[in-house]
Phi, psi and omega in degrees: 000139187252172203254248198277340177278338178282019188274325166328299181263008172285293195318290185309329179321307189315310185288356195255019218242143166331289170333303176296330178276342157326139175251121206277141181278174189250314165230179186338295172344300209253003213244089216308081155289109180224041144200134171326337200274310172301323177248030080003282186316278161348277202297279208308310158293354161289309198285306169326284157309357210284148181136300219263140154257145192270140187309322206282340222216337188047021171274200177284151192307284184332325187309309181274034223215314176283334184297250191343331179269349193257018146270310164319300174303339193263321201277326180283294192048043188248135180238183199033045196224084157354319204263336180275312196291351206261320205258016194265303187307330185284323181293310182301327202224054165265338174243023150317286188309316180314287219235038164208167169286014168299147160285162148294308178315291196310332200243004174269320175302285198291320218221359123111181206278317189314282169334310170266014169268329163315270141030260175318307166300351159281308187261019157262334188265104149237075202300023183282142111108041174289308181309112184115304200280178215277159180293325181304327191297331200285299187327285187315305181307303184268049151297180159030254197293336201293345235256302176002205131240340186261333152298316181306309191298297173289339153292340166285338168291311167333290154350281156343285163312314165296339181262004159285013184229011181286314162278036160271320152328149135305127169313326175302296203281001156338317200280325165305297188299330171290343182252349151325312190252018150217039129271326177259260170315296159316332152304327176264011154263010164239008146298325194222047176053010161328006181008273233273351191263309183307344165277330163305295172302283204322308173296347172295310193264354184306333208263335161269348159265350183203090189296275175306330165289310180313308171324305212271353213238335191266302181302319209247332151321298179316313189261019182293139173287335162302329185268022193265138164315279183359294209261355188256320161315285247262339180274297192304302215267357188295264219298321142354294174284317167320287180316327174274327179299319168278353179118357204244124156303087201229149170246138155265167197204156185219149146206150184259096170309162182299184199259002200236341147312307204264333165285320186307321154315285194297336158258024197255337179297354192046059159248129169321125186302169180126171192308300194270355167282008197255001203307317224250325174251143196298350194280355159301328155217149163248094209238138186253129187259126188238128191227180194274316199217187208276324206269001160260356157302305168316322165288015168261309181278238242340327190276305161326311188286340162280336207269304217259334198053219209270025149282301215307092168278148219242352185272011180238000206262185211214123162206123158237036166255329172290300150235117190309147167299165146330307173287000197117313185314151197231155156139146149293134206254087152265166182223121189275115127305104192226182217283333175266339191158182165276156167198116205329134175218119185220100142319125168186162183284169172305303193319291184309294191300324193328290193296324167324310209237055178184326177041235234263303176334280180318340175278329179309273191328326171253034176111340205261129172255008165287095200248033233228001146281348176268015189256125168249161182234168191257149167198140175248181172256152191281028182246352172113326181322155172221152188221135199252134169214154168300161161333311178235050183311126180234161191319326178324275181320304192297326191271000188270324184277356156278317201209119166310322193264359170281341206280309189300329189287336221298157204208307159206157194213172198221137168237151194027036183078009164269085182305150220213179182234130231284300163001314209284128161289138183255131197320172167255130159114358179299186183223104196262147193231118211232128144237114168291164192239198196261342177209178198311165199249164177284317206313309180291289197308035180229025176017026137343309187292335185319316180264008209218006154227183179283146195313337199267331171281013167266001161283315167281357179268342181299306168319296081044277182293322210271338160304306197291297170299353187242011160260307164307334146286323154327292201294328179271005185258005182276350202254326170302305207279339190298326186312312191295295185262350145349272173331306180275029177063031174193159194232345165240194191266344183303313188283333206242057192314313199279340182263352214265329179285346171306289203295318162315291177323307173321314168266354166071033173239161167279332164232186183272328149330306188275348178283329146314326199272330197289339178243007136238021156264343172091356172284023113271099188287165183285336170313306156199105172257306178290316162317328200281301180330309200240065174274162191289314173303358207251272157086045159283087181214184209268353152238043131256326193294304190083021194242171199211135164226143177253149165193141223208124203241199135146178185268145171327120177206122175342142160054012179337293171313289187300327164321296193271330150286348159281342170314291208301312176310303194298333191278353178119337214267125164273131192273132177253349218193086159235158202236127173222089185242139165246156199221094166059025178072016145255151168238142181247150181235151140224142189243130152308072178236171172218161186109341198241131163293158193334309188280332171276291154031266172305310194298321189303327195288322171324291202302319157305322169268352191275359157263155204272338168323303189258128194287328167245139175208123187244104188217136191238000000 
């Protein structure tokens, strides 16, 4: 934790954040009263507090109780709406009951059942002093009312607020609170579609839990050329003109995810911190084609995909316009190779960014108050972790929101110390224990789950076989082809790196992997495969190549290695290539050489098997 001087720009990271720069009203005055009912509310919490001053800042209590209602009126802004006005009153007064002498009766009596079950439901969830604490304590606290979606929504404003003042704290409870708001709260705004609020917490809270990364990830951000005015005009006005050539009526737009998105991104990518691990991921700029209806977002990516070509990487885009995401999000997905790195390109209608980037909030604004598909429930791990999911969250789902690659493994899981069937939906406040095997588990290869989880862990699991299945045609085409090249001195395609781009162009693959996969899947049969070998361009065979590959099996034994390329050496032979793998105290070598004839050949294989070390001896 650094120290007392980081508290100033710790505070300011926040304030400089959209969010953060609102100025909140402070008193009567400043404060968009627009029903009686509201300045009411005001009045009965002003009088309540009066008195109370805030620890970090020493202003008045009330104040901030008006700051939280007057983020809720800035996020909502809806007027002559009971259900807005039920949650502005709730804001003025959720800590009344906590920290004055108003009652729950007393505020249910002036505001009626709604306001006080909002109330309540606030001031039963007190996330102090979480950190640390035994799973019964975690449990009691994230109970009963918090599942609300409206309750969530004024704790998250609550939240907001409060952390423009987290560097203002002793530094000892700093670290606690950062991690209450993006273990906790940045989970329920992104539980209820919240972009820009969840973004917000997460970034609040980067530069104080994890200090020294937010220093190195922000420096190397500063000097990224994606985020330069320059190179970000020069896109928007790029992608801008595509849309007017084609015809379509569009506004671009940017955005910069937060720095605690994009490192996260980036280790989720297995890329290394530093300048070029950040190349690959795309959130680093966003640039938004925003269009009037569903059927010119498509007419836009076609112009994109024509626009941009083969920069388009195509194993990342996305439409959830067609099927809808879980949470709801809509939008076409490209992700763009351009000169500097990747960068994010997202079609969607005005409707769609609404919802995108606001969720239940958007839902609000358009009347609808049935918010009771957003009521979440909590379930930990047995490490303390906590995971925010809908209601009808089923095991499946809860082991894809700890670990995506846990979901595949999964063998067996636990809810509360009971062992279950991944199917069983899971209670709220549980404690789920997910056990993996070393590879996919039968849970997944018995396509149980198709029916019994949410579309995005059915992606992933899909993902997960269809991995399985591309592999297993690897392997069986690593078994087709050794038959093939056995004869020409070498047994994969791996060894013969310099001949290997002809044949490929020949066959009409990109790599070598997929040309294994074409030939154990049978789309390239061996006949021909063996015509391709000896084409005039290609001519792979054993006097042109000049290699001899040895591959040699047997149990562990001191000095294995050193034996046998000095065998090869004495034999004449230059090692071009060696490979070494152990397995369970076995080992396998395959050795790569040029230089040796027919008749060494022979002599090297006699000499090999006649040791008792190696169990196999293969020389081609």
């Amino acid at each position: 934790m650094a120290g007392q001087e980081e508290k100033n720009p710790r505070t300011q990271e926040l304030k400089n954040s959209r969010l953060g720069k609102q100025e909140y009203p402070k008193n009567k005055e400043e404060f968009p009263f627009w029903s009686e009912r509201i300045q009411r509310a005001f009045e009965v919490g002003q009088k309540a507090h009066e008195g109370q001053t805030r620890k970090t800042t020493g202003e008045p209590y009330f104040n901030h109780c008006v700051a939280v209602a007057g983020i809720i009126e800035s996020w909502v802004f809806v007027k002559e709406s009971r259900f807005v006005e039920d949650l502005i009153c709730a804001a003025l007064l959720h800590d009344a009951v906590e920290d004055t002498k108003l009652t729950w009766g007393d505020i249910r009596e002036m505001f009626g059942d709604e306001v006080a079950f909002l109330v309540d439901g606030v001031s039963k969830f007190k996330s102090e002093g979480l950190v640390g604490s035994d799973h019964e304590t975690i449990k009691k606290v994230l109970e009963g009312y918090f599942v609300d979606p409206r309750v969530v929504i004024l704790k998250l404003a609550d939240r907001i607020h409060n952390m423009e003042t987290l560097g203002d704290m002793p530094v000892e409870k700093q670290g606690p609170k950062a991690w209450e708001t993006e273990e906790i709260y940045a989970r329920m705004a992104e539980a209820l579609g919240m972009w820009k609020v969840m973004r917000e917490l997460k970034d609040g809270a980067f530069p104080i839990r994890f200090p020294e990364r937010y220093r190195m990830v922000k420096e190397i951000m500063d000097r990224d050329p994606r985020r330069s005015e320059g190179y970000i005009a020069a896109l928007c006005n790029n992608v801008r003109a595509m849309s007017g050539r084609g015809g379509v009526e569009a506004e671009i737009g940017w955005r910069l995810s937060g720095l605690r998105q994009i490192d996260q991104k980036r280790r989720k990518m297995g890329r290394p911190i530093g300048e070029n691990g950040y190349e690959g991921v795309s959130e680093v700029l966003s640039i938004g084609i925003r269009v009037g209806t569903v059927e010119d977002c498509y007419r836009c990516l076609g112009l994109m995909r024509a626009h941009f070509g083969g920069n388009i990487d195509q194993s990342r885009s996305a439409d959830t316009i067609a099927v809808r995401a879980d949470n709801g999000y809509q939008a076409l997905k490209e992700v763009v190779n351009l000169g500097f790195g990747a960068v994010e390109v997202v079609i969607m209608t005005g409707e769609m960014e609404e919802f995108n980037n606001w969720g239940v909030i958007s839902l609000i604004k358009k009347g609808i108050e049935d918010l009771s598909g957003y009521r979440m429930k909590f379930v930990f791990t047995p490490d303390g972790e906590v995971r925010v999911l809908p209601l009808t969250a089923s095991l499946w789902d809860v082991a894809a929101a700890i670990n995506p690659k846990l979901v595949t493994m999964m063998v067996a899981v636990k809810i509360d110390g009971e062992y279950e069937l991944p199917s069983v939906q899971v209670p709220h406040g549980t404690t789920v224990e997910v056990i993996a095997g070393k590879r996919i588990g039968s849970f997944v290869s018995d396509r149980s789950w198709e029916s019994a989880c949410f579309r995005s862990t059915g992606r992933i699991l899909r993902q997960a076989l269809e991995e399985v299945d591309y592999r297993q045609s690897v392997e069986l085409g690593v078994m087709k082809s050794r038959k093939m090249l056995a004869p020409r001195g070498v047994l994969t395609f791996g060894d013969i790196r310099d001949e290997i781009t002809p044949l490929l162009s020949l066959l009409g693959c990109r790599n070598i992997d997929e040309l294994l996969f074409a030939i154990g899947d049978g789309e390239i049969d061996i006949e021909r495969l063996d015509s391709v070998l000896d084409h005039g361009n290609v001519k792979i065979n054993k006097e042109n190549l000049g290699l001899t590959t040895v591959l040699v099996r047997g149990r562990n034994a001191k000095g294995i290695l050193h034996h046998l390329t000095g065998v090869i050496t004495q034999r004449g032979g230059d090692i071009v290539r060696s490979i070494n793998r152990d397995d369970w105290g076995i080992f396998e070598i395959r050795v790569v050489i040029r230089g040796l004839e027919k008749q060494q050949e022979d002599v090297l294989r006699e000499e090999l098997e006649s040791d008792g070390r190696y169990t196999e001896v293969l020389v081609v």
